[in-house]
KELO-168624 format. One line per 4 residues: for each residue x negated, y, z of N, C-alpha, C. Coordinates in steps of 0.2 Angstrom, whole numbers, plus 5000, padded with zeros to 4 digits. Example, Ala and Ser with C-alpha at 12.3 -4.5 7.8 and 13.67 -1.06 7.14 Angstrom:
KELO-168624
4934,4972,5039,4938,4978,5039,4934,4984,5039 | 4936,4989,5035,4932,4995,5036,4936,5000,5039
END
This chain:
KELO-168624
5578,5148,5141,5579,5151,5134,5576,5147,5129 | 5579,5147,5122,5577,5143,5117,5570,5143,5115 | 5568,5153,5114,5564,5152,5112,5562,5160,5113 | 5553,5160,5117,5550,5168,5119,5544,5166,5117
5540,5173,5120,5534,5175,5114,5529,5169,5123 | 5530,5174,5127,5527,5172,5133,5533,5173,5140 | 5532,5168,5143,5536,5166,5148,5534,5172,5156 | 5528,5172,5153,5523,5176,5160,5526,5183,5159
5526,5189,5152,5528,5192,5150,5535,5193,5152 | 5540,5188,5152,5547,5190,5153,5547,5189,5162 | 5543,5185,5165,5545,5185,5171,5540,5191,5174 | 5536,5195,5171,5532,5198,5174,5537,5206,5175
5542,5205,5168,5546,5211,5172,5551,5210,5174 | 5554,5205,5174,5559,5203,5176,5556,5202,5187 | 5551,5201,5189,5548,5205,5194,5549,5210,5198 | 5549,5214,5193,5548,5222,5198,5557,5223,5197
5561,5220,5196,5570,5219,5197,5568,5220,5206 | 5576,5225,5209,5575,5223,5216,5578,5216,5216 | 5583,5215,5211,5586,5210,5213,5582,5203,5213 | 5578,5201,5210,5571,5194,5207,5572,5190,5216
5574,5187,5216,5571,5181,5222,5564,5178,5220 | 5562,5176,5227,5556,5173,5227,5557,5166,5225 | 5555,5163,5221,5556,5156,5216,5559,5156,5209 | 5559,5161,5208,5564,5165,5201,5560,5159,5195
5562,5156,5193,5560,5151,5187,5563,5155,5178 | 5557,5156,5175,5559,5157,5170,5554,5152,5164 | 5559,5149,5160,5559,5145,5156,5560,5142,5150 | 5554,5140,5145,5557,5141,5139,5555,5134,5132
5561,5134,5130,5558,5127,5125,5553,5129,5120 | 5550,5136,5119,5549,5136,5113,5542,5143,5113 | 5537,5141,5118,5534,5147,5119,5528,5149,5111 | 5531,5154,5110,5526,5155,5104,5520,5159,5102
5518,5163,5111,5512,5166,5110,5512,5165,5116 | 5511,5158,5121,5508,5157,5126,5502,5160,5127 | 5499,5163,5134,5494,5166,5137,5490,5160,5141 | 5483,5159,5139,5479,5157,5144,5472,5160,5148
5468,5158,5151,5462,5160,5154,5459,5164,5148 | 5454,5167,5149,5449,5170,5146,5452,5172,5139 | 5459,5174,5139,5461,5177,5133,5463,5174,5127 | 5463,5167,5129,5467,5159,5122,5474,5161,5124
5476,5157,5118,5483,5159,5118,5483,5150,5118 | 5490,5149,5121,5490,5141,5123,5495,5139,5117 | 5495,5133,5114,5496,5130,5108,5503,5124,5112 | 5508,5126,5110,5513,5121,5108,5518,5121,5103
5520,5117,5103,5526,5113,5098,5533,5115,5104 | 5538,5115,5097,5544,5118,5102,5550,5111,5106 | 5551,5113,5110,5555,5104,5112,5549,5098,5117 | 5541,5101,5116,5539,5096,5117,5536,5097,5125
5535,5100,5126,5530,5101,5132,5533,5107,5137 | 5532,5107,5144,5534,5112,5150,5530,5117,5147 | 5533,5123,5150,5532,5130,5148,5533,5135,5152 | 5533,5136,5157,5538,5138,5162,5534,5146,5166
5536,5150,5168,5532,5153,5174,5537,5153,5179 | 5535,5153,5189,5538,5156,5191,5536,5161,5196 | 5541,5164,5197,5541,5172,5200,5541,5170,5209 | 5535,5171,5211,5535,5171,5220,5534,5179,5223
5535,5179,5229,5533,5187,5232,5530,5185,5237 | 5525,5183,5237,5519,5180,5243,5517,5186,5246 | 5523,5189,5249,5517,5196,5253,5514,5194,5259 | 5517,5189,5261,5512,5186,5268,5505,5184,5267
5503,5184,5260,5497,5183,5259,5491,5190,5257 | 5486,5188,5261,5481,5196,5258,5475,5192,5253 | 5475,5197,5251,5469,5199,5244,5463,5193,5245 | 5463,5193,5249,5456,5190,5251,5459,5179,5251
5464,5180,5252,5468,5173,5250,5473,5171,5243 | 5470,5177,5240,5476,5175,5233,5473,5170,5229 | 5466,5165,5231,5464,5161,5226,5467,5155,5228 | 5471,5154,5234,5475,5148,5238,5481,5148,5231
5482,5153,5228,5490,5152,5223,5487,5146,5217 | 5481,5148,5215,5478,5142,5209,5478,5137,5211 | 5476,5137,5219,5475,5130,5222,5482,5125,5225 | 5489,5129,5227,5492,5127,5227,5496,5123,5221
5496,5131,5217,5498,5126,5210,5494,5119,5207 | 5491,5120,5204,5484,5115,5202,5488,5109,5208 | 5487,5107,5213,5489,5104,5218,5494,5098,5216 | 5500,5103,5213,5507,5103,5210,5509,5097,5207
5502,5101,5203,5503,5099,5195,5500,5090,5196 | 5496,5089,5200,5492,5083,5201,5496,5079,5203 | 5500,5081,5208,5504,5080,5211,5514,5078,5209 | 5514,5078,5203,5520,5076,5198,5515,5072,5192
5509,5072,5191,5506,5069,5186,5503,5063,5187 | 5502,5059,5196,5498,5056,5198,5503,5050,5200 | 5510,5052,5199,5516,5047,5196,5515,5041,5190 | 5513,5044,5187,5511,5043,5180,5504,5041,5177
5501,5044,5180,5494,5043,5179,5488,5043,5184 | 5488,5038,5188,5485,5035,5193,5478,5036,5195 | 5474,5036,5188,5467,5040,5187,5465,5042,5184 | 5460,5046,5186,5455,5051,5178,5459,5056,5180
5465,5060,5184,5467,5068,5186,5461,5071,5188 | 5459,5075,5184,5455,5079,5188,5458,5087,5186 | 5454,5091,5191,5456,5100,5190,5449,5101,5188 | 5449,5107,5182,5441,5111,5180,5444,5116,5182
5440,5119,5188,5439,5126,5188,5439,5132,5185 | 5445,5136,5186,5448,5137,5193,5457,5131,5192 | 5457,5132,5186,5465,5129,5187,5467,5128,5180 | 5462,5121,5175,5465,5119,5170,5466,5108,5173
5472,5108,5170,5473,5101,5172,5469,5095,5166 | 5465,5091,5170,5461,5087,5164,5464,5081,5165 | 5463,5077,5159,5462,5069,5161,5456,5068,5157 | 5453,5065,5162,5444,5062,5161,5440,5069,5158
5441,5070,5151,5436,5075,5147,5441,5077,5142 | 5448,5077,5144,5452,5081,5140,5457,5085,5142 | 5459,5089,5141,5463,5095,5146,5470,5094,5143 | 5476,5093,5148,5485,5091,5149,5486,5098,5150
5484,5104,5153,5487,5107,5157,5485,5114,5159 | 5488,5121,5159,5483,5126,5163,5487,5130,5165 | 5483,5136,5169,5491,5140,5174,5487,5146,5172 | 5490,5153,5172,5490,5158,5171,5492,5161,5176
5489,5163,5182,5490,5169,5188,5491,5176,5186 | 5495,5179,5188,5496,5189,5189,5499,5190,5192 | 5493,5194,5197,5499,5199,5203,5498,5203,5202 | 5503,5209,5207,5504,5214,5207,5501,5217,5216
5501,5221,5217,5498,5221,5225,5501,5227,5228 | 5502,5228,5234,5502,5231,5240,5499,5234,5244 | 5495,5239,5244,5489,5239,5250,5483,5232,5252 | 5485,5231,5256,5479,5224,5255,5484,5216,5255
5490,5217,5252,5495,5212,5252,5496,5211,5245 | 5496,5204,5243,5498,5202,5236,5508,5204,5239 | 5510,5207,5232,5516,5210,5233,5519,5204,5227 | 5519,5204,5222,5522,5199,5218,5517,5195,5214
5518,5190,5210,5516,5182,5209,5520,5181,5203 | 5515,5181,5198,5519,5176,5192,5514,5169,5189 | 5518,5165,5189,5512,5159,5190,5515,5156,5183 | 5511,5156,5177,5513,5153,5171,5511,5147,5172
5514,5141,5169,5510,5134,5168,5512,5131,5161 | 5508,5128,5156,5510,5124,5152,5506,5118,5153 | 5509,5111,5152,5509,5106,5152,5510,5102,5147 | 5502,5099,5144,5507,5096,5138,5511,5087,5138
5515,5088,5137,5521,5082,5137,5521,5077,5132 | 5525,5080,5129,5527,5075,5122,5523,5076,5115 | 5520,5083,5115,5518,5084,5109,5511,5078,5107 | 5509,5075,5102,5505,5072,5100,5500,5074,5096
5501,5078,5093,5496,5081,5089,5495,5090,5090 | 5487,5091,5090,5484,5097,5092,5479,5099,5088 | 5479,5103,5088,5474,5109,5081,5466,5107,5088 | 5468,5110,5094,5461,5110,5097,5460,5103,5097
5453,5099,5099,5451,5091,5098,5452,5090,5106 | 5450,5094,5111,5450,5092,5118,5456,5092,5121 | 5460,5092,5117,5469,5093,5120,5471,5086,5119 | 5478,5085,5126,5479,5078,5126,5484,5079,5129
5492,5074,5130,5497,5074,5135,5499,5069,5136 | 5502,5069,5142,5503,5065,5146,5506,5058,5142 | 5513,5060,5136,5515,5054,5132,5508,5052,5127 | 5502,5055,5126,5496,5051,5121,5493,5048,5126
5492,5049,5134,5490,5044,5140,5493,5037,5138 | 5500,5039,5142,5505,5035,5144,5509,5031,5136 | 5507,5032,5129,5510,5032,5125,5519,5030,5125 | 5520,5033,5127,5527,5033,5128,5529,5041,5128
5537,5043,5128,5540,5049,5129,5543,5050,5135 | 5545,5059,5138,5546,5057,5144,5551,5065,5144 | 5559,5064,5149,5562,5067,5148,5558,5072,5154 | 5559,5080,5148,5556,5083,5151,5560,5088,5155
5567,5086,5157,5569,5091,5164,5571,5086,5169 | 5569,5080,5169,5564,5077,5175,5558,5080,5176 | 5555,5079,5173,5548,5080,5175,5549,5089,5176 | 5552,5091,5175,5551,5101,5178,5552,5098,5185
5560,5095,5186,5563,5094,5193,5557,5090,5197 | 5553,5087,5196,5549,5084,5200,5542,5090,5201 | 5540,5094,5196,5535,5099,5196,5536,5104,5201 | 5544,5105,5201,5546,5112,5203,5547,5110,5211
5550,5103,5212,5548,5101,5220,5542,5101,5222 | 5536,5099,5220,5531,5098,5223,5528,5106,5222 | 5529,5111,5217,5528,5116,5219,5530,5118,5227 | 5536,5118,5228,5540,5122,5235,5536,5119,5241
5533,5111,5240,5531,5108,5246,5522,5111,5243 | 5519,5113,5240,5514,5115,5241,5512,5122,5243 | 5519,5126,5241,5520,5133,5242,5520,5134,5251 | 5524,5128,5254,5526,5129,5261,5519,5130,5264
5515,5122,5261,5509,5122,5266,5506,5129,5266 | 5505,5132,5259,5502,5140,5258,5506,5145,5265 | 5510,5144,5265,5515,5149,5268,5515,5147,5278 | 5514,5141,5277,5510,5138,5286,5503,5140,5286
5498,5142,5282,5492,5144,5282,5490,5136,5283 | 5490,5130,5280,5486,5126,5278,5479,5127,5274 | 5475,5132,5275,5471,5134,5269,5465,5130,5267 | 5462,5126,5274,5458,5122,5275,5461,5113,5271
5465,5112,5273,5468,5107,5270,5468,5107,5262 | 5473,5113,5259,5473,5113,5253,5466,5112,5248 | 5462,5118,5251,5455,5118,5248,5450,5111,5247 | 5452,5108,5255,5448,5101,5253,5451,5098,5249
5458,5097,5247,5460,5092,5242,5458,5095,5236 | 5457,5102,5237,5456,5105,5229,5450,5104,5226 | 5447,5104,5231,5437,5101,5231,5437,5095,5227 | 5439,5092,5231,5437,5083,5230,5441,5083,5222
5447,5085,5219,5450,5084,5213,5447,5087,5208 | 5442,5094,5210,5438,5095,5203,5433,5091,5198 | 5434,5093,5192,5430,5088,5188,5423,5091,5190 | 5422,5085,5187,5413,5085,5190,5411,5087,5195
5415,5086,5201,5412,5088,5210,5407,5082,5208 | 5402,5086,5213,5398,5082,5214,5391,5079,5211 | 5393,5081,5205,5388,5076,5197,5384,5080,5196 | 5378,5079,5194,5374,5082,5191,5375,5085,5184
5375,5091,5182,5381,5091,5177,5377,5100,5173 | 5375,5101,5167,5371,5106,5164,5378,5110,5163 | 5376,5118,5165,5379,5123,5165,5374,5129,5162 | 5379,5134,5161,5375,5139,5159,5378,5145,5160
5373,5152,5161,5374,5158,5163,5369,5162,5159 | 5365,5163,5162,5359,5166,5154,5355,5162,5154 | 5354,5158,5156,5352,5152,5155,5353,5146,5155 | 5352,5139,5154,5356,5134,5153,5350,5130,5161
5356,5126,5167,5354,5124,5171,5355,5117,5174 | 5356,5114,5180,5358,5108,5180,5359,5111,5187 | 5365,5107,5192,5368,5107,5195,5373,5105,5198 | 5375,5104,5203,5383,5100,5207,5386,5105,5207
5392,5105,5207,5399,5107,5212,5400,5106,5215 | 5400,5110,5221,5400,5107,5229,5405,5111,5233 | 5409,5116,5229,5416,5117,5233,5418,5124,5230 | 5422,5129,5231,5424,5134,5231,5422,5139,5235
5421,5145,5236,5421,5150,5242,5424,5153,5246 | 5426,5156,5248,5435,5161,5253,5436,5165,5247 | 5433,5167,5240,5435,5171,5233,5437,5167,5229 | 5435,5161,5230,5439,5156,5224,5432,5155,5218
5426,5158,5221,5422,5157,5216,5418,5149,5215 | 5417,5147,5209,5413,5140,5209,5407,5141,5212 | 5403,5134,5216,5401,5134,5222,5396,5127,5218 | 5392,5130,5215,5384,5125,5213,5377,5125,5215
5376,5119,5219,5370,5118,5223,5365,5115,5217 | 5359,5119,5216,5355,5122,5212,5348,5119,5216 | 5343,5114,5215,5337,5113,5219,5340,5115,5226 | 5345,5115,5227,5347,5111,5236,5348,5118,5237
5349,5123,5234,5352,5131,5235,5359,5132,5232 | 5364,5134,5234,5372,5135,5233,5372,5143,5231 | 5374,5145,5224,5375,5150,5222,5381,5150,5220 | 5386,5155,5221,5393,5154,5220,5394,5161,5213
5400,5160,5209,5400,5160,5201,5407,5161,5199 | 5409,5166,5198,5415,5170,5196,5416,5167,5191 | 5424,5168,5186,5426,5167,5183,5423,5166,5175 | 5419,5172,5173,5416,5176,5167,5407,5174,5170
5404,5172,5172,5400,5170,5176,5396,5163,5174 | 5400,5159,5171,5395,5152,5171,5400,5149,5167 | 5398,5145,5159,5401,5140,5156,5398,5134,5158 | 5402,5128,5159,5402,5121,5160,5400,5119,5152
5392,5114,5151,5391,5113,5144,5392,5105,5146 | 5396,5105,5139,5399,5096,5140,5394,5091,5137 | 5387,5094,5135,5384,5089,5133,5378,5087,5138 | 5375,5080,5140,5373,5080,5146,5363,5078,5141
5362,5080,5138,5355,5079,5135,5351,5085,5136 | 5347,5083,5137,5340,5089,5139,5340,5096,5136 | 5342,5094,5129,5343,5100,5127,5352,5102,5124 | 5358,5104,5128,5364,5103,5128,5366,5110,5121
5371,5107,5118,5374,5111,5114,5380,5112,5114 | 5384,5110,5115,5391,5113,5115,5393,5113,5121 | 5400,5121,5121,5404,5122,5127,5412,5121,5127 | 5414,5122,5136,5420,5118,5135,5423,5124,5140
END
């Protein structure tokens, strides 16, 4: 479609359809009140960047595995963009796309549930592509990388495939696999790096949990840290002031 408020919104009722297949892509040039994490709205220009959500029914998966869907997305997404851009991909926790210290990319998960089964999966993603100029300062895409432009229904057909091949691993119970690769691609694995929760702290990123929660080894102690739970501060001086 030319042009929607949010892509998540029309795929999320277009879901409870009996008729909706599992892969149901819905698509739009022109999103005008994109949804992200912790309640941003996502920022694009019309024509210039992927937009997309799509509609899965992962009932084979239980409650206690739904954090495998960030990871196989996010996966996806590295994984059509590492064509293009060879280094500096990294994933911030849980599921925004960065290069070096600047964010390409985020996904938007909502399900529906079943008894102790995820029943249906709408999986938003925007990606920014062509657009060049952004109101936020930490925003960037893949053409101000690569400076060049890039036809963007290639670039879906490459996204959309490497989704299906990340979906499958999910759907073989590769859970062990995916999570390491999603380990090692997040930003700042490993670094000593100031965070904050009620207090400001220093710490590694040392992996994920079975919740999907962030996983920071603290004075040689791993505390794990929900979504709403811990900001990442992007300045690395004794005493840090700004957040990202």
């Amino acid at each position: 479609m030319p042009k929607c408020h949010s892509t998540n919104d029309i795929a999320t009722e277009t879901a409870e359809k009996d008729d909706c297949l599992d892969g149901t892509l819905v698509i739009t040039d022109w999103q005008t009140k994109g949804r992200g994490q912790r309640g941003n709205q996502w920022e694009s220009e019309p024509n210039k960047n992927l937009t997309f959500s799509v509609i899965l029914k992962p009932g084979f998966l239980t409650l206690d595995h739904q954090f495998f869907l960030n990871i196989f997305t996010s996966l996806a997404l590295i994984d059509t963009l590492v064509s293009y851009v060879h280094t500096g991909l990294k994933i911030k926790w849980p599921n925004d796309i960065y290069y070096e210290n600047m964010k390409l990319g985020g996904i938007l998960i909502e399900n529906t549930v079943k008894g102790s089964y995820l029943h249906a999966t709408v999986i938003g993603v925007g990606l920014n592509i062509n657009q060049v100029d952004f109101n936020c300062e930490n925003a960037l895409s893949l053409a101000g990388i690569c400076e060049r432009f890039f036809d963007l229904q290639t670039l879906l057909g490459e996204l959309v495939m490497n989704m299906e091949k990340r979906y499958f691993q999910l759907k073989t119970e590769k859970f062990q696999a995916l999570r390491s690769e999603y380990v090692e691609r997040l930003f700042w694995y490993n670094q000593l790096k100031w965070f904050k929760t009620d207090r400001k702290f220093q710490a590694k990123i040392v992996g994920v949990d079975d919740l999907g929660r962030l996983q920071l080894m603290e004075n040689f102690r791993i505390h794990s840290y929900d979504l709403k739970e811990v900001t990442y501060l992007i300045n690395t001086d004794q005493d840090p002031g700004g957040y990202s």
